[in-house]
Steps between C-alpha positions, in 0.01 A plus 500: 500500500366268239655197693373614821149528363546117380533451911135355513314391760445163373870503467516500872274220513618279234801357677301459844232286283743306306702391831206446726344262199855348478496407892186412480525230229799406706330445831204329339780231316760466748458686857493247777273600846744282687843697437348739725501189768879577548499879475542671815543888560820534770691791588753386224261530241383867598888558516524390137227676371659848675834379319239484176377830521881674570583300166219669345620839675872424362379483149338827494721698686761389241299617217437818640904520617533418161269764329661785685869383448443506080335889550771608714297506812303784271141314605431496863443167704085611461545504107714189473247294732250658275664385144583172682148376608341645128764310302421178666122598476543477154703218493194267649256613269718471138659175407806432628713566161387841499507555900505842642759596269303691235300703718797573809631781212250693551452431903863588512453844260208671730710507830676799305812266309592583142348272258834412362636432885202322557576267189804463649404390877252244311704330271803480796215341740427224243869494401545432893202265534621259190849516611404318827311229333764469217812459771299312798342271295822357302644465907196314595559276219864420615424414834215346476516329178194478252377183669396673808412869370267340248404146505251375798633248744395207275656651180838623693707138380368531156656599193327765312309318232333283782353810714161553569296700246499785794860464573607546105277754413591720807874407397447677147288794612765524764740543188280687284465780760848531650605543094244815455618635839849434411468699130304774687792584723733502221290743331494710765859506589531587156225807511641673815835444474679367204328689180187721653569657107360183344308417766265843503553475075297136580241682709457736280425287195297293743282814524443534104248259513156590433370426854729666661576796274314738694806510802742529232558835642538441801720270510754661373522665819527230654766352227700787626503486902517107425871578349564783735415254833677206327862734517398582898465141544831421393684755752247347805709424822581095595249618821226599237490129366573319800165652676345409189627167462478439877094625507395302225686237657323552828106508348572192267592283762248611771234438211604117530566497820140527560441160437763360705300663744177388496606144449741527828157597691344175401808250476865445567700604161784301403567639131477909555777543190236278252209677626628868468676358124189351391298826529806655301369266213107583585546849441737460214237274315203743563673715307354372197117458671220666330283520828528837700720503792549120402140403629448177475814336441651661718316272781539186267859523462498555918333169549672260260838665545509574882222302553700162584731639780156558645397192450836323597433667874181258517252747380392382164211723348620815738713688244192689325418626830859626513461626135216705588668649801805614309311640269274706698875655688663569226251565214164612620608787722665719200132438359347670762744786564508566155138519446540722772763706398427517116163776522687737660827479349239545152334781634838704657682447168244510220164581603570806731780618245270470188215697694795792602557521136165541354445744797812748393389497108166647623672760673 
């Protein structure tokens, strides 16, 4: 509950200020009035923008596929759609290191699931998650090559000591962040189904320190159905993973597909592959962001890194516009739904409990 409480609302607010200032600065610097001089609004364009929105469809119905395939199907479609849109509530308002992750425990634990099973269903999700970054992106890099997946079009016949400032440094963070996602999986291949033994024995020596003494109890609990969900893993069905596999596979790429999308309903897109594989990289680098949701540069990254295939289709100055856009489809909604969602779901599991309880010790 402690985390949930942390759930302020200028929480909510922060990473609408900090990307509104961002596009801001960036219209006042470098938006051009006269990109809109080649825009026009056709019935392509509103096709494109449905084709947006079913991406944006694809990637939740996947997550919530997803959700109910690690409980075996023990939460409803309601409660997965539920734990779905708070997770990624969470996710835009802590930084994007920490995502929804530390919270979704506890979303996952009040539709009814065991603590330990719910441990379980998280750990798999991010297992999932990391697993499609760590396998797509090293295919990405084959067929592509790193000229094209990281370097602009100026840098692309360059060897690496000559890139651009922007070019290296994304090159490095690149690194930097595919490495910590990389160790992450192995840790948690290693956790649910290798050694749980050592792995809860880790946990559990985790929680011996003084700030987190106090769950000590607890988790040993949790320690326990860890271990006991770890040996049910192993005897899961080929089916069990391949709806797994094939889910996460389905919201990851509808995610970047998104963008594809929106720049179809403006211009004619020759490089879809480079597009969809530079995103790969965007999202791999905010990993290490300290801004929630990836505010801020989130939108900056957009514009120098997509930016030029915008302004390659003759419409220099037009990509924060597109920034902005994607932004307010993919990112702003879970704001508002969970800002929506979040009282209630407060009140029905903690509020309204806490009152029942003090009620039945005055009896």
């Amino acid at each position: 509950m402690s985390e949930i409480k942390k759930v302020k609302s200028w929480k909510i607010f922060l990473p609408v200020l900090i990307g509104l200032l961002v596009i801001a600065f960036m219209f006042i610097n470098e938006f051009k009035p006269s990109a809109f001089d080649e825009i026009s609004i056709t019935w392509v364009s509103i096709f494109c923008f449905a084709l947006a929105f079913i991406c944006i469809f694809m990637r939740d119905l996947g997550y919530v596929i997803r959700v109910r395939v690690l409980s075996d199907n023990k939460l409803s479609w309601r409660q997965a759609f539920r734990i779905i849109m708070l997770w990624e509530f969470t996710s835009t308002v802590t930084p994007g290191a920490l995502g929804g992750t530390s919270v979704a425990l506890m979303y996952v634990h009040k539709e009814g699931i065991s603590l330990g099973k719910s441990s379980s269903i998280v750990m798999l999700t991010s297992l999932l998650d990391e697993l499609y970054f760590i396998i797509i992106f090293p295919l990405m890099l084959l067929i592509l090559g790193s000229s094209k997946l990281f370097f602009s079009v100026e840098d692309s016949s360059l060897e690496i000591e000559n890139l651009s400032n922007w070019s290296y440094g994304l090159f490095w963070l690149t690194i930097i962040a595919y490495s910590i996602k990389f160790v992450w999986v192995l840790f948690l291949i290693y956790g649910l189904f290798i050694n749980p033994k050592n792995f809860s024995r880790m946990i559990y020596r985790i929680f011996k320190l003084p700030f987190l003494r106090r769950w000590k109890r607890n988790i040993v609990r949790v320690i326990r159905d860890i271990e006991n969900n770890s040996a049910e893993l192993k005897t899961k069905k080929i089916s069990f993973w391949a709806k797994a596999l094939a889910s996460t596979f389905v919201s990851w790429t509808g995610r970047y597909l998104v963008v594809n999308c929106l720049f179809m309903a403006f211009f004619a897109v020759h490089d879809h592959l480079i597009i969809y594989a530079r995103q790969l990289v965007m999202i791999i680098v905010l990993l290490i962001c300290p801004t929630p949701g990836g505010s801020g540069f989130a939108e900056i990254m957009f514009n120098e890194y997509l930016g030029e295939y915008v302004d390659m289709a003759g419409l220099a100055g037009f990509s924060i516009v597109l920034a902005l856009l994607w932004r307010l489809v993919t990112f702003y909604p879970y704001l508002i739904i969970g800002t929506v969602m979040m009282p209630k779901w407060i009140s029905d599991n903690f509020v309204s409990k806490s009152t029942s309880k003090k009620k039945s010790r005055k009896k």
